[in-house]
Residue frames relative to the residue before (quaternion, step in Angstrom):
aa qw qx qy qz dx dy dz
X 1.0000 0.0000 0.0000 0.0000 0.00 0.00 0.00
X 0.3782 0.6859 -0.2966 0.5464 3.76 1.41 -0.95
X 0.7557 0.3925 -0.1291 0.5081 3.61 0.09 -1.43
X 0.7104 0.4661 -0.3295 0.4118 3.62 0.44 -0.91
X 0.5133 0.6206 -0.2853 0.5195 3.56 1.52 -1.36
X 0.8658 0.1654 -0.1346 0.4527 3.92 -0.36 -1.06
X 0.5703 0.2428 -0.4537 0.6403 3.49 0.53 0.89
X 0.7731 -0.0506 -0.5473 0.3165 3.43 -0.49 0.49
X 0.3067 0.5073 -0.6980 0.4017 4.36 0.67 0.66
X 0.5772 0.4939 -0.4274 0.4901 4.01 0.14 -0.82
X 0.8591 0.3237 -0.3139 0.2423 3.60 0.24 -1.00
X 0.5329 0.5501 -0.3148 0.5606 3.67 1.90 -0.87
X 0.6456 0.4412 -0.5075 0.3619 3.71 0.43 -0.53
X 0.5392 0.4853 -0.4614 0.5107 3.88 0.53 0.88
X 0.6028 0.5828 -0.3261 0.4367 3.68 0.70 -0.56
X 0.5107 0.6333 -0.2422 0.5285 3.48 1.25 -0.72
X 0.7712 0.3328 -0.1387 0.5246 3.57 0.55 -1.11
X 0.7225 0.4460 -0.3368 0.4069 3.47 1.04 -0.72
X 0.3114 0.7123 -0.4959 0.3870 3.76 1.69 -0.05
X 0.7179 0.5456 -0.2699 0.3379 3.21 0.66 -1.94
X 0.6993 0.4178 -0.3811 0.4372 3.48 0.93 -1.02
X 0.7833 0.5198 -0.1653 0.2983 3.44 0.87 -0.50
X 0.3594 0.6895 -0.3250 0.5384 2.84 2.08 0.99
X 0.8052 0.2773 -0.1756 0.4938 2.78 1.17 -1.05
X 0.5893 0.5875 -0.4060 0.3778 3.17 0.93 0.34
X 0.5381 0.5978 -0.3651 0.4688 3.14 1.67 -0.06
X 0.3557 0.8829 -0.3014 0.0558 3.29 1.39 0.09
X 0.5444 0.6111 -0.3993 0.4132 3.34 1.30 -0.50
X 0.5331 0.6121 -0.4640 0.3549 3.90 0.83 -0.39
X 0.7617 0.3033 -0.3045 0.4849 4.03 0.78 -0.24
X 0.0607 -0.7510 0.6485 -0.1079 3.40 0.49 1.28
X 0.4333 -0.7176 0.4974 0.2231 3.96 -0.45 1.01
X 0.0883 -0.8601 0.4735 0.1682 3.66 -0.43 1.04
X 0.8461 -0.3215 0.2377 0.3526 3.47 -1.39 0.37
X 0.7227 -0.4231 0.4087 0.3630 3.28 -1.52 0.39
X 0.7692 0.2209 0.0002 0.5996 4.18 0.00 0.45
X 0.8170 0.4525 -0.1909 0.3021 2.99 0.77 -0.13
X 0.3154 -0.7243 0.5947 0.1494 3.95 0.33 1.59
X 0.0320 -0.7177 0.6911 0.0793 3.26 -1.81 0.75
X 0.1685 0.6846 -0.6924 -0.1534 4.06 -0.39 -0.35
X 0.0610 0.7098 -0.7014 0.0230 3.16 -1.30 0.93
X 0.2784 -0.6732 0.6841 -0.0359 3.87 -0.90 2.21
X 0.0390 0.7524 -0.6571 0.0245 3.17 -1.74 1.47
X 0.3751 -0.8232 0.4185 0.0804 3.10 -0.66 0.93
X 0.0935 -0.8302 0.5460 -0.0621 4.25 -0.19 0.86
X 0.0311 0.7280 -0.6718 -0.1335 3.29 -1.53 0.63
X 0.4508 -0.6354 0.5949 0.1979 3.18 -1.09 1.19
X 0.1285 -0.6870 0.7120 -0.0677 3.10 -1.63 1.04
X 0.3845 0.6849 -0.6165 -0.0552 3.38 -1.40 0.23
X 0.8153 -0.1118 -0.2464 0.5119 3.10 -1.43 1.64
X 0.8855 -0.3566 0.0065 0.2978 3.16 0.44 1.41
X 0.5894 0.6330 -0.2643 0.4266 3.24 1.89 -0.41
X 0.2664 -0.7279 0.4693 0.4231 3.57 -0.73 -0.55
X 0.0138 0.9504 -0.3104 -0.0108 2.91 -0.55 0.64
X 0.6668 0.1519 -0.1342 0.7171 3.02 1.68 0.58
X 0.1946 -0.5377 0.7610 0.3064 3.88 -2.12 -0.79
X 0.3902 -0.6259 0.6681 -0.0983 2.42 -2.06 0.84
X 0.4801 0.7659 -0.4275 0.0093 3.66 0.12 0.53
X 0.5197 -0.6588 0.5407 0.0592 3.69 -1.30 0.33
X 0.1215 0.6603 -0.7410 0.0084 3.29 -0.76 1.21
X 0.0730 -0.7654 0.6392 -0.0136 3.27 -1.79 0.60
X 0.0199 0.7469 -0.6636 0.0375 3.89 -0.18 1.46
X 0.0983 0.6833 -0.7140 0.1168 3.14 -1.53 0.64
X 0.2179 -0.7144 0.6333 -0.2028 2.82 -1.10 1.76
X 0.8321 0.0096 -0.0239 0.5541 3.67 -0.59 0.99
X 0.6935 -0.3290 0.2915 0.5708 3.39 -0.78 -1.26
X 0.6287 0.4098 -0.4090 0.5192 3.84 1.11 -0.11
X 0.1687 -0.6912 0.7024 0.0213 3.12 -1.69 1.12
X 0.0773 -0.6504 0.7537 0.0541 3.83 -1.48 0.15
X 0.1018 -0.7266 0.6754 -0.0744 3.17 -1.27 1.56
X 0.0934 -0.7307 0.6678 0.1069 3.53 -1.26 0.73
X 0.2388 -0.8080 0.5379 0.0273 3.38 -1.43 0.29
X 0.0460 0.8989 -0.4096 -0.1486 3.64 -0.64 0.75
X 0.0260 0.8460 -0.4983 -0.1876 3.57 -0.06 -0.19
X 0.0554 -0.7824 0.6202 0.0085 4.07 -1.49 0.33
X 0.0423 -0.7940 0.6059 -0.0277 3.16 -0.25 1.34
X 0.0281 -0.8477 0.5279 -0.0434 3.61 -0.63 0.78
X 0.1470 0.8032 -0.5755 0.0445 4.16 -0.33 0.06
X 0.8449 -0.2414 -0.3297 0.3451 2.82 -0.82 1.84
X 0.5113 -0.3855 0.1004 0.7615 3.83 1.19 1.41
X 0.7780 -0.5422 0.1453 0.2823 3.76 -0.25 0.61
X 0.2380 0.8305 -0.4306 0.2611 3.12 2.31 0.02
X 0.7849 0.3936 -0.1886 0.4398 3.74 0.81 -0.94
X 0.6949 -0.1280 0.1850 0.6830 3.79 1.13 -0.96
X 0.0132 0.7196 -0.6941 0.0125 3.20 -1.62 0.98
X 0.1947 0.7974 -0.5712 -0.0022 3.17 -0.58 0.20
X 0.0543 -0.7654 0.6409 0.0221 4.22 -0.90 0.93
X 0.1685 -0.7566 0.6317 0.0050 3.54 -1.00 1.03
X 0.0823 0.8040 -0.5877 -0.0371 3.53 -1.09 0.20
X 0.0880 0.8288 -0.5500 0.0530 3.62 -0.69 1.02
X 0.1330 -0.7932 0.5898 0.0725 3.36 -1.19 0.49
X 0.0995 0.7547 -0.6483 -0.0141 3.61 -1.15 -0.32
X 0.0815 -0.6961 0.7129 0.0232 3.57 -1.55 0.93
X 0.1615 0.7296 -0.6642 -0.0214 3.17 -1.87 0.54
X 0.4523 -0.5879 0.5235 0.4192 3.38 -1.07 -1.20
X 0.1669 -0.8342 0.4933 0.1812 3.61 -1.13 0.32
X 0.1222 -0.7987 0.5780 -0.1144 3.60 -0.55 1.76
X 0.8589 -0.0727 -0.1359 0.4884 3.22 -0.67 1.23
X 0.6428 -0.5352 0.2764 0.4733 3.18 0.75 1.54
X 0.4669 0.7245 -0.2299 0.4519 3.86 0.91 0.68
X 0.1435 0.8199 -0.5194 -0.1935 3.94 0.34 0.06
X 0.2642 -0.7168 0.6449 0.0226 2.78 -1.72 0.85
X 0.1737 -0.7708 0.6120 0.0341 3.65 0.07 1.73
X 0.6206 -0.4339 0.6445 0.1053 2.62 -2.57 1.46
X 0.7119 -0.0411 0.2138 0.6677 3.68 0.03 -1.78
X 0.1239 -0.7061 0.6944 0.0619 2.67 -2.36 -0.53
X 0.0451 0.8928 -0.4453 0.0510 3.53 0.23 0.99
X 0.1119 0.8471 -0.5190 -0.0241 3.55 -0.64 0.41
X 0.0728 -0.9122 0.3987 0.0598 3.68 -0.64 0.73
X 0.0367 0.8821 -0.4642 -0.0712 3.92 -0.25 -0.06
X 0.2757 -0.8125 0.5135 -0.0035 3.47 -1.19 0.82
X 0.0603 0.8020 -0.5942 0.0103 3.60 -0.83 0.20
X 0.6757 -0.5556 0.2508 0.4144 3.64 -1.05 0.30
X 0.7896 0.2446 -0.0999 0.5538 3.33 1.64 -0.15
X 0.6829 0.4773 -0.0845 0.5465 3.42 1.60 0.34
X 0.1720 0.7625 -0.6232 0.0257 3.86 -0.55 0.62
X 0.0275 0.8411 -0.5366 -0.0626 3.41 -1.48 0.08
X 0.0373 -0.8625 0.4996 0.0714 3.47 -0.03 0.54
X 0.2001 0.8111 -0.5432 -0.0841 3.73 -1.47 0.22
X 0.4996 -0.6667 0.5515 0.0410 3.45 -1.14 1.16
X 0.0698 -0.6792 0.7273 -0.0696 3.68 -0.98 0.93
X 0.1925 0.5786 -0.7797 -0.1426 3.19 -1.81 0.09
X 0.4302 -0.6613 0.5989 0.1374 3.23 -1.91 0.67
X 0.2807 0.6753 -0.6819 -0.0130 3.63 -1.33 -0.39
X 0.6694 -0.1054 -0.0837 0.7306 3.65 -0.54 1.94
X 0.7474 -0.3189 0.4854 0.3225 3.27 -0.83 1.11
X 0.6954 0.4020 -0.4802 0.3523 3.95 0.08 0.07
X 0.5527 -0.4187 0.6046 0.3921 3.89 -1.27 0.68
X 0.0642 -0.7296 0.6808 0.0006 3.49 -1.46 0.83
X 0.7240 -0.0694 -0.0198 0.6860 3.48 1.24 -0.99
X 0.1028 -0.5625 0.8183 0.0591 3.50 -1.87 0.37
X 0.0424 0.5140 -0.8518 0.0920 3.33 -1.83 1.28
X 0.0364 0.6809 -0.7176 0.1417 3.30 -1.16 1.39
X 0.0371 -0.7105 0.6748 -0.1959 3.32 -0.93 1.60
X 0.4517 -0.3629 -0.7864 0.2140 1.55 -0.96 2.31
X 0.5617 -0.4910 0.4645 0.4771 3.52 -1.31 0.89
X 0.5646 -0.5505 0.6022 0.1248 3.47 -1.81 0.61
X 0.3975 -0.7564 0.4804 0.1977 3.40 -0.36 1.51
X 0.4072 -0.6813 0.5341 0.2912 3.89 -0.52 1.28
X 0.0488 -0.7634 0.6290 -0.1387 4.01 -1.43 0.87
X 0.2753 -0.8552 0.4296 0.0910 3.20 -0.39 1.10
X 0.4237 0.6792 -0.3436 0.4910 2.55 1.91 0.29
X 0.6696 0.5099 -0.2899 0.4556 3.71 1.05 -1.23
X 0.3856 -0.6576 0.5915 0.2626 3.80 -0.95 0.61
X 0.3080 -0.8591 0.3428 0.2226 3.08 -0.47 1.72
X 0.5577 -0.5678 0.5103 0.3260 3.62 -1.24 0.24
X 0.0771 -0.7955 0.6011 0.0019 3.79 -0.96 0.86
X 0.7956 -0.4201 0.2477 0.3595 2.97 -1.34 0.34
X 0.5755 0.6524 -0.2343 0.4339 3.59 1.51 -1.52
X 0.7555 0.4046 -0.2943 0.4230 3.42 1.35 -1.37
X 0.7879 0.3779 -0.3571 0.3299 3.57 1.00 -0.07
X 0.5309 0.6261 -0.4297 0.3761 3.61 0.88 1.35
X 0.6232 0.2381 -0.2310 0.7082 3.93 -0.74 0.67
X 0.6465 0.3702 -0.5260 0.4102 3.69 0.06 0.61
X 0.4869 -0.5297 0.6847 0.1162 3.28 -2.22 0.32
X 0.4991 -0.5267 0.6157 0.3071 3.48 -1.78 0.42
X 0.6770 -0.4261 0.4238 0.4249 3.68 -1.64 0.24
X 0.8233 0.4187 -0.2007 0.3263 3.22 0.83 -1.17
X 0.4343 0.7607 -0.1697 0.4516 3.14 1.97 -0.34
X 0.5229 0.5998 -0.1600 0.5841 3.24 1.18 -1.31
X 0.6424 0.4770 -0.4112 0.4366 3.65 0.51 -0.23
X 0.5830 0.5509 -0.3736 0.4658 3.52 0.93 -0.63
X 0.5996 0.5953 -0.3391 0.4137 3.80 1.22 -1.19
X 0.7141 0.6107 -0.1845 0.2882 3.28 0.97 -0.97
X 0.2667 0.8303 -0.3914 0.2935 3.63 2.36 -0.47
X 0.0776 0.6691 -0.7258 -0.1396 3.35 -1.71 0.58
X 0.1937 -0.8070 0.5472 0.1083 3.31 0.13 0.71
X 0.6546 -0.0662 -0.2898 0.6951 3.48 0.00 2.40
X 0.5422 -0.7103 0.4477 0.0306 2.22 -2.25 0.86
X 0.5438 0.7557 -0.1085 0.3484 3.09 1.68 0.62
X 0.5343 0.7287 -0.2164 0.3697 2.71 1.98 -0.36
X 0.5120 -0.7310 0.2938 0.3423 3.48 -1.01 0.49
X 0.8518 -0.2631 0.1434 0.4296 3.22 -1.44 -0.45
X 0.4965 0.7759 -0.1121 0.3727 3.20 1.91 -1.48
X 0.7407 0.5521 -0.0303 0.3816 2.56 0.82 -2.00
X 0.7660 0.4103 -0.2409 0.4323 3.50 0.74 -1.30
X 0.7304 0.5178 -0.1922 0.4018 3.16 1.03 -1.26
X 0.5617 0.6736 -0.3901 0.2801 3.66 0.84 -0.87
X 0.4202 0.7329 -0.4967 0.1987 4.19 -0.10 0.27
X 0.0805 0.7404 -0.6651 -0.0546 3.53 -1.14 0.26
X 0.1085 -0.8959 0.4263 -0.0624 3.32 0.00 1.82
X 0.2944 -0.8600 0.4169 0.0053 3.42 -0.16 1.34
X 0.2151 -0.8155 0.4316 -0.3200 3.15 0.46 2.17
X 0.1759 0.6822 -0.6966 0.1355 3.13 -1.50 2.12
X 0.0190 0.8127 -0.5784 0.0681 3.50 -0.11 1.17
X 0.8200 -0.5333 0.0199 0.2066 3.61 0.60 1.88
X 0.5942 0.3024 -0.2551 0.7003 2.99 1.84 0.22
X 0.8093 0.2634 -0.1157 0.5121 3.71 0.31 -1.25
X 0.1560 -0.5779 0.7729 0.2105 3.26 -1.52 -0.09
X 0.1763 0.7822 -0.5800 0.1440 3.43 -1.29 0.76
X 0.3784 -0.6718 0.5977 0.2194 3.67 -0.90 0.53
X 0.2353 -0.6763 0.6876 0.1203 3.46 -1.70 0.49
X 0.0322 -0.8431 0.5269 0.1026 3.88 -0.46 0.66
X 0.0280 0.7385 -0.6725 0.0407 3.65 -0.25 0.82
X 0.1800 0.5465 -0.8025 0.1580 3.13 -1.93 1.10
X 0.4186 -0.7767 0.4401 0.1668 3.07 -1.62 0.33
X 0.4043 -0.7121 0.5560 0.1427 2.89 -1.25 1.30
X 0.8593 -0.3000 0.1276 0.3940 4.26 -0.10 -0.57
X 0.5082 -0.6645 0.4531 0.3082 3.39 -0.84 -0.20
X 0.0767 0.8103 -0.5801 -0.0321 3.56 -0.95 0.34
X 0.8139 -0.3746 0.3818 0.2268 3.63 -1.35 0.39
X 0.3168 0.7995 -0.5075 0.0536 3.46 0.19 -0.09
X 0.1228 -0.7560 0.6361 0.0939 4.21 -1.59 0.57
X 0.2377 -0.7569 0.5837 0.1726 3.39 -0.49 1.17
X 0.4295 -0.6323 0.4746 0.4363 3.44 -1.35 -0.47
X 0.5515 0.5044 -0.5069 0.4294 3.71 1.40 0.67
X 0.6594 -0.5041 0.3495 0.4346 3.64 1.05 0.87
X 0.6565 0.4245 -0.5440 0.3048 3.46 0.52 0.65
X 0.2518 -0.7327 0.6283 -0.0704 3.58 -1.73 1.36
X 0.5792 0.6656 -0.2768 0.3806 3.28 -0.39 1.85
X 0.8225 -0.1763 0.2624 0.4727 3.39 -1.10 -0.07
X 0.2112 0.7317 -0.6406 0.0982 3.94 -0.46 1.03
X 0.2871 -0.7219 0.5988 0.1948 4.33 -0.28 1.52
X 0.3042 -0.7859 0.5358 0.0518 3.05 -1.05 1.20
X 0.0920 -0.8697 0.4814 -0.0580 4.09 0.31 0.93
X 0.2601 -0.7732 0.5621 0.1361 3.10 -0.56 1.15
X 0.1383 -0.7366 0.6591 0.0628 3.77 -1.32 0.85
X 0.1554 -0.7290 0.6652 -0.0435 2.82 -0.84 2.02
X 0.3853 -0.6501 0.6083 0.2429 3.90 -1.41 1.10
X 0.1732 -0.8860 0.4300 -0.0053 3.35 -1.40 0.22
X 0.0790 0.9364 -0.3338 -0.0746 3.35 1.34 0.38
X 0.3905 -0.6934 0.5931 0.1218 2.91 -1.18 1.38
X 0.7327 -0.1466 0.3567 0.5608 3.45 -0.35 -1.74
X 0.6926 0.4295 -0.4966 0.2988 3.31 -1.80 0.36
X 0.5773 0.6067 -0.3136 0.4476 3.95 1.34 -0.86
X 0.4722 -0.6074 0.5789 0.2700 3.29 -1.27 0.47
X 0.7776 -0.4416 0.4424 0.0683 3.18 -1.27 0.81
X 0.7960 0.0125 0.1384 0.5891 3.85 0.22 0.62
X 0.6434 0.4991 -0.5057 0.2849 3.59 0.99 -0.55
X 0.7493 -0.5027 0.2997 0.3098 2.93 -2.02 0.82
X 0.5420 0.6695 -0.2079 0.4635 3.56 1.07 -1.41
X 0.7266 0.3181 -0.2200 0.5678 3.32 0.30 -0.74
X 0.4760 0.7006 -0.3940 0.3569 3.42 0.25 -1.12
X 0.7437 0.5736 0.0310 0.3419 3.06 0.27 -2.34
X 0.7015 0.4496 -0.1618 0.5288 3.31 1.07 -1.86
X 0.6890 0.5351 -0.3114 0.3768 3.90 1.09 -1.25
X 0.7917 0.2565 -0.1459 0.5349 3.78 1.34 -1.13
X 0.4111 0.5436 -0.6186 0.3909 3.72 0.93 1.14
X 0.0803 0.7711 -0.6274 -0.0732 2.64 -1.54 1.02
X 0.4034 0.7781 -0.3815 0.2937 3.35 0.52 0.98
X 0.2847 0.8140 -0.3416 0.3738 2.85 2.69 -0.20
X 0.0013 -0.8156 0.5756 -0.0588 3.85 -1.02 1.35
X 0.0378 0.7187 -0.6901 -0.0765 3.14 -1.47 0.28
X 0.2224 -0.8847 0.4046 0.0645 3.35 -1.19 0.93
X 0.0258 -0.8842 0.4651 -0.0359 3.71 0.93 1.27
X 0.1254 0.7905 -0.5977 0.0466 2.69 -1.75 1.13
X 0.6477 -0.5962 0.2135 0.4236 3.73 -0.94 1.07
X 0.1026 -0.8307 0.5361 0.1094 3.02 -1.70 0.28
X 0.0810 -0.9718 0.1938 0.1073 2.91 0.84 1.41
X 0.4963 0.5985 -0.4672 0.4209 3.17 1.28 0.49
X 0.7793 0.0741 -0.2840 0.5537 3.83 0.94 -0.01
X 0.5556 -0.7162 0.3690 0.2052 3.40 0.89 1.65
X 0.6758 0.3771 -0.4474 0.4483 3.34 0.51 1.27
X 0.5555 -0.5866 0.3898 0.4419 4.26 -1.20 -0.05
X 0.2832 -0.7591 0.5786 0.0937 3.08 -0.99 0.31
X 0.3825 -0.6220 0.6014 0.3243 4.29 -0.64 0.59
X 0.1868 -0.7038 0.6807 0.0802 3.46 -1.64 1.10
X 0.7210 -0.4776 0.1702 0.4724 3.00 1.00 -0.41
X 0.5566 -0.6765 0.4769 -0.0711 2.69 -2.14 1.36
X 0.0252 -0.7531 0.6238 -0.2074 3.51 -0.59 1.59
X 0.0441 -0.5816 0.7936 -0.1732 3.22 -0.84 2.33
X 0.4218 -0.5615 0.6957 0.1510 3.27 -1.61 1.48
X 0.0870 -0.8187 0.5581 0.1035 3.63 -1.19 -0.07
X 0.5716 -0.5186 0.2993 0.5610 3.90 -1.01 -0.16
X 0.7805 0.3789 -0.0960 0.4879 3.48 1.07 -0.60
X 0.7458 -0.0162 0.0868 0.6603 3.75 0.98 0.17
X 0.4367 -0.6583 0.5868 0.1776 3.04 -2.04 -0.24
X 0.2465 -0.7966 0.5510 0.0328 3.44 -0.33 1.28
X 0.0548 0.8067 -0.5820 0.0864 3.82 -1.46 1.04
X 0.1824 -0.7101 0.6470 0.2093 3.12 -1.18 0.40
X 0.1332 -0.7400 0.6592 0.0053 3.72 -1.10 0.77
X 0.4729 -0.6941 0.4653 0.2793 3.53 -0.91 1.35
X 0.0629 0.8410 -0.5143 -0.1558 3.44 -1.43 0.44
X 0.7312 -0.4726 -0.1862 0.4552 2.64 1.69 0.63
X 0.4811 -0.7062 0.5087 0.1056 3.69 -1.44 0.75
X 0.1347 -0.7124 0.6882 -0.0270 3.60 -1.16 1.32
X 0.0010 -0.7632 0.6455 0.0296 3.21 -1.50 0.58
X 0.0747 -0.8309 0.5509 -0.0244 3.38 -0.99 1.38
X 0.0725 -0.8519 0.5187 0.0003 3.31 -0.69 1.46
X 0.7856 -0.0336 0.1253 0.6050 3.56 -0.63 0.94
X 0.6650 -0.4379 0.3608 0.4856 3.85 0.49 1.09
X 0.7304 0.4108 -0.4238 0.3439 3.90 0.29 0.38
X 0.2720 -0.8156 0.4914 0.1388 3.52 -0.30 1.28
X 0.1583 -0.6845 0.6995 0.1307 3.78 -1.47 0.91
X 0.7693 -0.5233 0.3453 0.1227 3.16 -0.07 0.80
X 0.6391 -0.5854 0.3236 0.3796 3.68 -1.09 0.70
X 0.0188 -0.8509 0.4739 0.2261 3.27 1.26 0.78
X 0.8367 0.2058 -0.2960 0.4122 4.14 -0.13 -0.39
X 0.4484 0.6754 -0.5400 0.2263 3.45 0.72 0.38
């Protein structure tokens, strides 16, 4: 049991990080709505890894004018938590100006049966103004250090969803996938590179049949990573990182089907289960359930 415990903590302690990528890849869900016009739009995710479930994943996203506020949850659990637990929660609010967001804060926290961590951002112009990180981050001369340069013209994790907008449901492969989202979430600095790689077929179980753009997500470390580590390493030369987006033409934007992060030890995913959209008090419905 001893053996079963530290090989699969070794494996979930990647799932944690791969949420982060999978926030923002949910990104098309906060298309910015119109002048007068409130949106909440609630997504739902199961986590998978090497086939199992093992957690949910879900997404709320209001946006009101040009200023939006997203929240995030996530639960990772393996056998009822007797073996690993682990619950995260993050949020972030701003405004979006020239098709562009421009975050207020950014907060993001995580727990475990022996482990918490919390951290706090504020923004003004896309620059980092404050950082409270608790616990502080043990200093390493190993870790490439983070400067002032690295915390400007960047976005939160959860931000970055706004970067991700197609505004309609028509756009091509090109179109959806193309993004290189420049990303500090209080320890690291890192890029996200998305472009697209192909198309495939996809059937939901809300009756949609069709066209899903397949986009490859390439990591990029910048600063904050250690030197040589393995984790990185791994994260900087995978390239097998996916997301699968498709239209939704009832709230005229794309929408992630799902999400496939290879790891050292397995393969982590997220698989829609299902998506709501509220406009101005008028619900559409579990649209992919």
């Amino acid at each position: 049991m001893n053996a079963v415990r530290v090989v699969s903590r070794k494996a979930l302690r990647f799932i944690p990080a791969c949420l982060l990528t999978a926030a923002l890849v949910c990104g098309t869900l906060a298309a910015p709505a119109a002048a007068k016009d409130r949106k909440r739009i609630v997504a739902e995710y199961n986590i998978g890894f090497n086939g199992f479930g093992i957690g949910d994943f879900t997404l709320w996203s209001d946006l009101d004018g040009d200023e939006y506020s997203l929240r995030a949850k996530a639960r990772i659990s393996v056998l009822a938590g007797l073996l690993f637990e682990w619950r995260g929660d993050t949020a972030s609010s701003g405004r979006v100006l020239a098709k562009r967001p421009r975050p207020y804060s950014y907060s993001f926290g995580y727990r475990t049966s022996n482990k918490r961590e919390s951290i706090d951002i504020e923004f003004s112009n896309n620059n980092v103004k404050d950082i409270a990180v608790s616990p502080p981050q043990k200093r390493s001369s190993a870790r490439v250090p983070v400067t002032r340069k690295h915390m400007r013209n960047v976005i939160d994790p959860l931000s970055a969803i706004v970067m991700l907008t197609n505004v309609g449901s028509n756009k091509s492969g090109e179109e959806v996938c193309t993004r290189r989202l420049p990303i500090f979430d209080g320890k690291a600095r890192y890029d996200l590179q998305l472009t697209y790689k192909k198309t495939r077929t996809v059937s939901t179980n809300g009756g949609y049949r069709g066209p899903a753009y397949v986009c490859k997500v390439k990591f990029k470390p910048i600063a904050g990573h250690k030197r040589g580590d393995d984790e990185s390493r791994f994260a900087a030369k995978n390239e097998r990182m996916e997301i699968w987006m498709i239209p939704l033409r009832e709230a005229d934007l794309y929408v992630p089907y799902y999400v496939y992060i290879p790891t050292p030890v397995g393969t982590a995913s997220l698989t829609s289960k299902s998506f709501r959209v509220d406009t101005s008090g008028r619900s559409r419905g579990a649209l992919l359930r």
